[in-house]
N, C-alpha and C positions, 0 to 999 in steps of 0.2 A: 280340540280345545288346546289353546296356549296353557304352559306350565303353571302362568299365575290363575288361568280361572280354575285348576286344576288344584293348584294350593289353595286357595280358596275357598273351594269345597270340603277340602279335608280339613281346614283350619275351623272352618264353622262346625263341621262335625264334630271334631273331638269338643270345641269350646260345649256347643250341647249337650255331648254325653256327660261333661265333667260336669255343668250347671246341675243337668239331671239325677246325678248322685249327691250332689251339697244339697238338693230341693230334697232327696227323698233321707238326706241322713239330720236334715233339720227337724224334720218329723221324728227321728229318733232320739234327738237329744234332749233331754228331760231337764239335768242339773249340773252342778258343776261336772262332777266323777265321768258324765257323759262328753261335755264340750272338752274339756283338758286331756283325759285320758282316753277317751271311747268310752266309758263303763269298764276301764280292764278284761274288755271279753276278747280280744283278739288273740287268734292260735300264733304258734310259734313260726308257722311259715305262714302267714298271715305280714305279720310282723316286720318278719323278714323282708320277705318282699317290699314292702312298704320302708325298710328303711335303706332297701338297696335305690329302690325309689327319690326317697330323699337324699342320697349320697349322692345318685350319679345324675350331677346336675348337668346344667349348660357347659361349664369349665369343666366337666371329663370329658363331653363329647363332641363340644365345638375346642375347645381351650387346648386339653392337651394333641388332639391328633392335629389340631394345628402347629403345634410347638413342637412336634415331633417331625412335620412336614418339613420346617425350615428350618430344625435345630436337630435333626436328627436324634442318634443317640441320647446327647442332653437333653430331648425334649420327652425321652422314656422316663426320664427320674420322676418326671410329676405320677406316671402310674405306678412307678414302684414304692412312691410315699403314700402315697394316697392308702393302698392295699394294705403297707406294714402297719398303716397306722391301726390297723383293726385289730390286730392281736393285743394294743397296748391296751384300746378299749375292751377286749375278750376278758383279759385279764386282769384287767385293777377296778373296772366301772361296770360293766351291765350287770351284773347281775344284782354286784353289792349295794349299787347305788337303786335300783330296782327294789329292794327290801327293803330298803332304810330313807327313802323318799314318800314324795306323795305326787304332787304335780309336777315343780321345776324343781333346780338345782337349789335353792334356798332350804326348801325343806330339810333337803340332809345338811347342811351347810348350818344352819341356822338351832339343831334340835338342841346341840350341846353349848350354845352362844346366846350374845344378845343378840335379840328378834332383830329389832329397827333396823342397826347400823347394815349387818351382817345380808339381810334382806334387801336392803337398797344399795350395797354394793354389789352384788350377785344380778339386780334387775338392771343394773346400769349396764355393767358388761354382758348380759345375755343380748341387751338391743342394739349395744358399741357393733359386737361379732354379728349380730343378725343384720346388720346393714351393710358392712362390708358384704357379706354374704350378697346379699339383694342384690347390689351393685353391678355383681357378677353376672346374674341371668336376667337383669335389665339391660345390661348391652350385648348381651348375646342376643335378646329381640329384637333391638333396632338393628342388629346386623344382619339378620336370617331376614328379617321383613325388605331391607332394603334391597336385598340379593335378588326375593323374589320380582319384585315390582321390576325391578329394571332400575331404580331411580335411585340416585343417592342424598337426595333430599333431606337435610338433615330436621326439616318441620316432619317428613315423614317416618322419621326415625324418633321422634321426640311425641309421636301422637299413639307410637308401636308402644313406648315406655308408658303411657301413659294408659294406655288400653291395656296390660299389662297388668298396671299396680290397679286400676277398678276391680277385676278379675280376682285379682289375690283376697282385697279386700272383701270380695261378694263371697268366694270359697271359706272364710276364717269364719266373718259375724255371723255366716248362716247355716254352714254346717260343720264348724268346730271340728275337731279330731276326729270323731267318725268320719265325716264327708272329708276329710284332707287325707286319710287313710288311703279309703276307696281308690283317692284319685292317684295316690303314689303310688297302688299296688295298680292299676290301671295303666299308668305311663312305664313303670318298670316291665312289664311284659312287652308292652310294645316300643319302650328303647330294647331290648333284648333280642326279639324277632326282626326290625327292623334294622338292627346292628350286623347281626349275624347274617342277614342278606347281603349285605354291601361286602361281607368281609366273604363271602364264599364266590360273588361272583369276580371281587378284588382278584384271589385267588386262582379263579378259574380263566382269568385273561395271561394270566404266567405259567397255566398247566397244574397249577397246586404246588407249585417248588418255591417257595420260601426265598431260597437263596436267589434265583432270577430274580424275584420284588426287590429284593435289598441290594441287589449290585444295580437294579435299574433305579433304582430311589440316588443311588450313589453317584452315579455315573452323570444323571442328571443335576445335580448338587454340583460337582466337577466342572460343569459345561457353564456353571453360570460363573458370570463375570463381577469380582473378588473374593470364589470361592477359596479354600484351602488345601482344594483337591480333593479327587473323589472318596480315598481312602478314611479321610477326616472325618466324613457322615457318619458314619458306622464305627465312630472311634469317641472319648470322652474330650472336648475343649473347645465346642466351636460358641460353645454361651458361656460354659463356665469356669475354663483352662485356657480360659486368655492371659492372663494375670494372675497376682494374688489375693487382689479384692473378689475376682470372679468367683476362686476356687471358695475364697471365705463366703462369698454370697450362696455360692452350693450348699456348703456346710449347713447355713441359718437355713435355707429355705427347706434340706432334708428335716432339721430337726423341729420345722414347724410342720413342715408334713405328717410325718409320724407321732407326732404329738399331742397334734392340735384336734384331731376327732374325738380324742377320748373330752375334749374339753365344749364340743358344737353343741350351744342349747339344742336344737331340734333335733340332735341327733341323741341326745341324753333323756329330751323328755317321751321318748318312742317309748324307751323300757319302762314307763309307768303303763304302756296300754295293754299289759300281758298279765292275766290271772293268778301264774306262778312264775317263784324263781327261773323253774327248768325251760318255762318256754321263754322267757330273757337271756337265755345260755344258747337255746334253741334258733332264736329268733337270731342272735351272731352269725353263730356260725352257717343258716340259710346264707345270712347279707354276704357273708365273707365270700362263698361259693358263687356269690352271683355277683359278686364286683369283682375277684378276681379272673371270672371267665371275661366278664364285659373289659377290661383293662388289658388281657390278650387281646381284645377287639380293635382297641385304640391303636396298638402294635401297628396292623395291619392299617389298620383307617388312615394312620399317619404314613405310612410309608408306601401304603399304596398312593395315595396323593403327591407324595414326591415323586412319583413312578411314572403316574397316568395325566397330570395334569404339568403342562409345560405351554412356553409363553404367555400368551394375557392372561391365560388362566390361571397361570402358578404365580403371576403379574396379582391378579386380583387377591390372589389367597396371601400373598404378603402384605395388603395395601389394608388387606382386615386384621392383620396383625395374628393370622392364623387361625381366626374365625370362623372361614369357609371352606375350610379344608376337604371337612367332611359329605356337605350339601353338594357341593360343584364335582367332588370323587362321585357321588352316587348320578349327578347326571353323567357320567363320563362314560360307567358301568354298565349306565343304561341304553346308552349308545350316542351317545352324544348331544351337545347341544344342537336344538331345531330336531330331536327324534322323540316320537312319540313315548319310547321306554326312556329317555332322559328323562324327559319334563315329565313324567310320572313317579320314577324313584326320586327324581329331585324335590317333588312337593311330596312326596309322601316320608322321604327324613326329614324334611323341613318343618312337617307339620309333627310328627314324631319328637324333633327337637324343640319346637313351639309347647308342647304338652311335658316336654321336661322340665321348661323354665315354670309352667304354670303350677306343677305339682312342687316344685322344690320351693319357688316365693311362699307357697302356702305353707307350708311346714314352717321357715322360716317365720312370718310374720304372725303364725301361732303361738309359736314357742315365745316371741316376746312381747306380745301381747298378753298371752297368761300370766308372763313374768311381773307386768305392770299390774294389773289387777289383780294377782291374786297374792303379789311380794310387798307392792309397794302402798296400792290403795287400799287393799284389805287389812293387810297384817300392820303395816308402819301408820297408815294414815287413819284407819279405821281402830285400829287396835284390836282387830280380830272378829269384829262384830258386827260387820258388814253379811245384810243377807246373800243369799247366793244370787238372784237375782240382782240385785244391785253390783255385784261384784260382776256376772257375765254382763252388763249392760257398760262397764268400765271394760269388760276385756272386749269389747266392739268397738268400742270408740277408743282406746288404744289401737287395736285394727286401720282403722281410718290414720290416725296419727303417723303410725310409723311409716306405712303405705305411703303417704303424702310425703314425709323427709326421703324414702326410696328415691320417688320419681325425683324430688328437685335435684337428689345429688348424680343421680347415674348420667341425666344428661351432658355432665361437661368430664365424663369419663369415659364415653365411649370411643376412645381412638386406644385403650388398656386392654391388651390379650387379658378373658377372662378368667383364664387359668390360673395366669397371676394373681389376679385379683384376689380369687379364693384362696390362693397361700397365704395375701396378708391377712383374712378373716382366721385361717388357722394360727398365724402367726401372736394373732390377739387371744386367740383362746387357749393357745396354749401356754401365752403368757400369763394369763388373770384370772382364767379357771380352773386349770389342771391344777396347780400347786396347794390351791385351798381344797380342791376334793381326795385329793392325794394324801394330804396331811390330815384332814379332818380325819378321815376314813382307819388310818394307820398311824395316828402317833398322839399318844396319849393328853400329853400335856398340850398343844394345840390350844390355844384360843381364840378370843373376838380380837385383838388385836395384831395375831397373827393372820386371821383371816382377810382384815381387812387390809393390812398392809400387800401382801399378797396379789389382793385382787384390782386392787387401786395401784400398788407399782406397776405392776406386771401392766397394767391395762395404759396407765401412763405414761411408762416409756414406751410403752410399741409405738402407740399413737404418734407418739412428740419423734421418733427415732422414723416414723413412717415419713408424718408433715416432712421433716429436713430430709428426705433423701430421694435420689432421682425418680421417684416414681412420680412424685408432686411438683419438682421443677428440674430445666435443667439437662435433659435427656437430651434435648434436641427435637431434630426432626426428622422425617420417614424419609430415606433417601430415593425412595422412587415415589409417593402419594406428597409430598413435603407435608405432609398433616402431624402436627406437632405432639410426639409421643411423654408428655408428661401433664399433666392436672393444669396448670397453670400457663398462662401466656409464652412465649420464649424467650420473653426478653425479661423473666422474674428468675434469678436462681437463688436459691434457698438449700440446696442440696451439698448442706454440711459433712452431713453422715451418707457416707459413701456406698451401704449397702442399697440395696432395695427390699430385702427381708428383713427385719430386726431380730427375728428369732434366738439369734446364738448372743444375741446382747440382754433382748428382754425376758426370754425363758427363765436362764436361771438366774435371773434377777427377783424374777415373782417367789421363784422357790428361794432366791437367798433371805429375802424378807419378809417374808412366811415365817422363817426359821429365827429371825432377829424380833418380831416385834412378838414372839411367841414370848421367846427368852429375857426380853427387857420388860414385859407385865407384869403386874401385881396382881392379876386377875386369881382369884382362886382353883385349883383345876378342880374340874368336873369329873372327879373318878366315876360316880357310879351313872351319871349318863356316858359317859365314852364306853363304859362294859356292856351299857345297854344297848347304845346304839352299834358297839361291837358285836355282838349277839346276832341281833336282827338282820344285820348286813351280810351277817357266815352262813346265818341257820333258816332265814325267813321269818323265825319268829314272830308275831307278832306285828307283821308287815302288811295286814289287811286292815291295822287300826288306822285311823286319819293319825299325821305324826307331826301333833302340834307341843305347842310346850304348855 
């Protein structure tokens, strides 16, 4: 059998076995506390897994070992952000936001403020970030799927997106947090086994010496034509020590890296699915363990791809903007294309990365779908007094909604390494979420109009500071695919602001105006809910109550 009926098999498989756990976790879902959270019954490596799951999406495993393939060195910074960013969240958010919540981010956000406002700004930006997000592992499908077929058909790549976002949608309305669990802690073991193959037989074609990979990643780097020479790959400048814009663009895209996970709705609303404090402490530190062995993986993935894949192949892997780095390395390992061990490790990480994209959209389009139902239509619109069925009947059909803007916006994105992509979703969350839970959390006087400034600057300038800069117009085009590497037409430029991350502009912008619309209110401060909701966030306290106002 050729490699696609072979991917094809395993595609239908996993699609099965995932339907199979949303079918049997809808049968478990009862009520709200079940769809949102699980029931809070999931163990601490449970958790874990499931949120290593959710983290390690398409952009860690197609995104950066491709940015690593043709950017060498610089294309490592994406897994060293990615990793540090977990201490910020160890250390200011799981646990305390885990006590002092209930479902999403609004709850704690919202217990010592006004409901409405505070609530519909929180839901705005959970679905701003969860679509950037989407974006990401929508075109890491229509790229995996077009690889397979042989065909670059862009109807065929827009039918993958499409088939995709049904999928997402069938895993949310039907088995809520339970079934989206299952399927994260499902796809995490087998990105893990199936990562760790690739990098041991990477390995085993250079003897296990390290140093051979990376002088032959180099050498080949060297060999092509307007490199910088071969010592360059394995040195800091070739993306972002060209200039001083570059370096500045470094700068913004580390500090949305490391930032911006403490701020990921679906990455915040995991720690409501854990019984206790300890296993939200617990469940970290698993993820931690298990992203930073998979992010040593990426090392290897990227640089053995520089290594082992040369002419059309390393041709094709630039033309996807470093997309396929990873799939077309695992045919290579496997003995090549037209060998039967190819075209079997090539569909079998392909379909490995097909079950990444489909566990991480669910997550995401959970986390903002609850946000709508249970921030905006229950609490703002309803005034709190919406049944729970009516409320999960709103969090379904927000499911569908956002799904639906998913697919329309990914297709005229996909020519955007997805690596990228995921930094500007960090780069929004760490703008318009971090600085309100940050401040809520730790600083007494804090209020609603601190919050909301906060979460509306921060969310306002990314966006506006994204629109005006080369990611959306302007870039140009592919010098070997000529396929036009920005959002927009070539002949539209708009690309005022020169970075491509906004981070070092709109971070601490959110925190400056957090801190100003705090200080310019007349709002009365809330000493004894900020001691309460201090309490419960140190001590647990009081954290199994629903934490409404």
């Amino acid at each position: 059998m050729d490699h696609q009926v072979i991917t094809a098999i395993l595609f239908l498989t996993i699609i099965a076995l995932t339907l199979a756990i949303t079918v049997w976790a809808s049968r478990q879902t009862a009520g709200a506390a079940d769809f949102y959270a699980g029931g809070r019954g999931f163990s601490g490596i449970q958790n874990g897994l499931a949120i290593g799951g959710d983290y390690m999406s398409a952009a860690s495993f197609l995104g950066i070992s491709g940015a690593i393939a043709i950017n060498g060195y610089d294309g490592f910074l994406y897994s060293i952000g990615f990793l540090v960013a977990w201490l910020v969240a160890l250390l200011l958010v799981a646990e305390m936001l885990r006590n002092s919540g209930r479902y999403t981010m609004a709850d704690q956000l919202a217990y010592r403020m006004k409901q409405r406002p505070v609530r519909t700004a929180a839901a705005i930006s959970t679905v701003t970030v969860s679509i950037f997000y989407l974006l990401a592992q929508m075109v890491g499908a229509g790229a995996l799927v077009s690889l397979l077929l042989g065909v670059d058909d862009q109807w065929v790549k827009n039918l993958t997106i499409l088939g995709v976002g049904a999928l997402m949608i069938i895993y949310v309305t039907f088995g809520g947090m339970k079934g989206t669990t299952w399927v994260q802690i499902v796809k995490a073991v087998l990105l893990m086994v199936g990562s760790a193959l690739i990098v041991v037989l990477v390995l085993a074609e250079f003897g296990f010496n390290l140093s051979d990979l990376l002088g032959t990643a180099a050498d080949n780097y060297g060999a092509r034509e307007g490199s910088q020479g071969a010592a360059a790959f394995l040195e800091p400048g070739i993306q972002y020590g060209v200039d001083l814009t570059s370096k500045i663009n470094f700068l913004s895209l580390g500090l949305a890296l490391v930032l911006g996970t403490a701020g990921l709705p679906h990455i915040l609303i995991r720690f409501y699915t854990v019984p206790t404090s300890r296993d939200a402490r617990k469940s970290v530190l698993w993820a931690i363990v298990l992203i930073g062995v998979f992010y040593l993986f990426t090392l290897v993935l990227g640089f053995g791809a520089a290594a082992m894949l040369t002419g059309d192949k390393f041709a094709d892997v630039a033309a996807s903007t470093g997309n396929l780095a990873s799939p077309l390395l695992a045919e290579a390992v496997g003995g090549g294309e037209g060998s039967a061990g190819g075209a079997i490790l090539l569909a079998f990480i392909a379909a490995v990365a097909f079950a990444t994209i489909l566990a991480v959209v669910a997550g995401l389009t959970l986390a903002s779908s609850t946000s709508v139902a249970h921030d905006i239509y229950n609490s703002v619109l309803r005034d709190g007094k919406a049944s729970e069925r009516d409320e999960l009947k709103m969090a379904r059909r927000a499911a569908v909604g956002i799904g639906a803007v998913a697919i329309g916006l990914s297709i005229p994105a996909q020519n955007l390494n997805i690596a990228f992509l995921v930094a500007l979703a960090f780069a929004v969350a760490a703008s318009a979420n971090l600085p309100a839970i940050v401040y809520n959390m730790f600083w007494r006087r804090f209020n609603t109009r601190g919050a909301l400034w906060s979460i509306y600057g921060g969310l306002i300038s990314c966006v506006t500071l994204v629109i005006f800069s080369p990611t959306v117009s302007g870039k140009g085009v592919h010098p070997v695919t000529g396929k036009n590497l920005s959002l927009l037409p070539t002949d539209i430029d708009i690309s005022y602001f020169p970075l491509e991350n906004p981070g070092i502009v709109s971070i601490p912008l959110g925190f400056f105006l957090g801190w100003l619309g705090t200080i310019t209110s007349r709002e009365p401060e809330t000493a004894e809910r900020f001691t309460e909701l201090e309490v419960r966030a140190l001590t647990g306290a009081g954290s199994e109550k629903a934490v409404q106002h």
